[in-house]
C-alpha positions in Angstrom: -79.8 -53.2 -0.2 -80.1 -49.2 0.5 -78.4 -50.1 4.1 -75.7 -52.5 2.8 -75.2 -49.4 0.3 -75.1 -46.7 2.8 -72.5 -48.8 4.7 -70.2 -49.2 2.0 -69.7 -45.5 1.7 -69.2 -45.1 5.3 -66.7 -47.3 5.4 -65.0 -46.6 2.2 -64.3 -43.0 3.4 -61.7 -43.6 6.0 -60.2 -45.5 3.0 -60.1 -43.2 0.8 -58.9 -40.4 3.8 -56.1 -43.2 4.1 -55.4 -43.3 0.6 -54.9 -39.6 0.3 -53.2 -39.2 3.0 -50.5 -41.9 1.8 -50.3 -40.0 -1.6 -49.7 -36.6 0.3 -46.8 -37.9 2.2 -45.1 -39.4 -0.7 -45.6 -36.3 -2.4 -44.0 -34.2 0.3 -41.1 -37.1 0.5 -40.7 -36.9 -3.4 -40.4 -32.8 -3.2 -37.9 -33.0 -0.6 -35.9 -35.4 -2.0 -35.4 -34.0 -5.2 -34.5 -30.7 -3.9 -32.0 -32.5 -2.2 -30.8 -34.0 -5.0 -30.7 -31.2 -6.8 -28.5 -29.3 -3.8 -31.1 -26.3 -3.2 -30.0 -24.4 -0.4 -32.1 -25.3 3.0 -33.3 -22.0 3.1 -35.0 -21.8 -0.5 -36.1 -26.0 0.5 -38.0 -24.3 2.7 -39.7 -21.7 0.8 -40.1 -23.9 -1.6 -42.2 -26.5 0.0 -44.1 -24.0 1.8 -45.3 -22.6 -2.0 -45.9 -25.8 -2.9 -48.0 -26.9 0.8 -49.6 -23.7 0.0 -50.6 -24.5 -3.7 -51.9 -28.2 -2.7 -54.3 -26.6 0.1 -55.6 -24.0 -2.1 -56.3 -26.7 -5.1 -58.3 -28.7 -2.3 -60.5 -26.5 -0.4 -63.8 -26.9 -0.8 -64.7 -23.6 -1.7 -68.8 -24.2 -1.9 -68.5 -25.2 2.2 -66.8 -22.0 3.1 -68.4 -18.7 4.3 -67.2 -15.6 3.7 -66.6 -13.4 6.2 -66.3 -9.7 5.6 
């Protein structure tokens, strides 16, 4: 049972990696459609989505997995 267990997780997690990766594109093709729709300018599109790539990494991290470096 602990094996058929410890399976399941390992291959759950490329699911899941699949899964979020799915949500992060449709994101990113949501954003840039609306500012399209909306007529933003290219250049502010661009500044734009890099705040909001930016924002999406930063609420992500795993902060307890980095070392800090001084």
């Amino acid at each position: 049972m602990l094996i058929a267990t410890s399976n399941f997780r390992v291959l759950r997690r490329p699911l899941e990696s699949a899964l979020n990766t799915l949500v992060g594109v449709l994101i990113v093709a949501v954003v840039r459609a609306s500012m399209l729709y909306f007529g933003v300018p290219a250049t502010s599109q661009q500044i734009v989505f890099g705040i909001v790539l930016i924002a999406a990494i930063a609420l992500t991290i795993d902060r307890s997995k980095m070392r800090i470096v001084k």
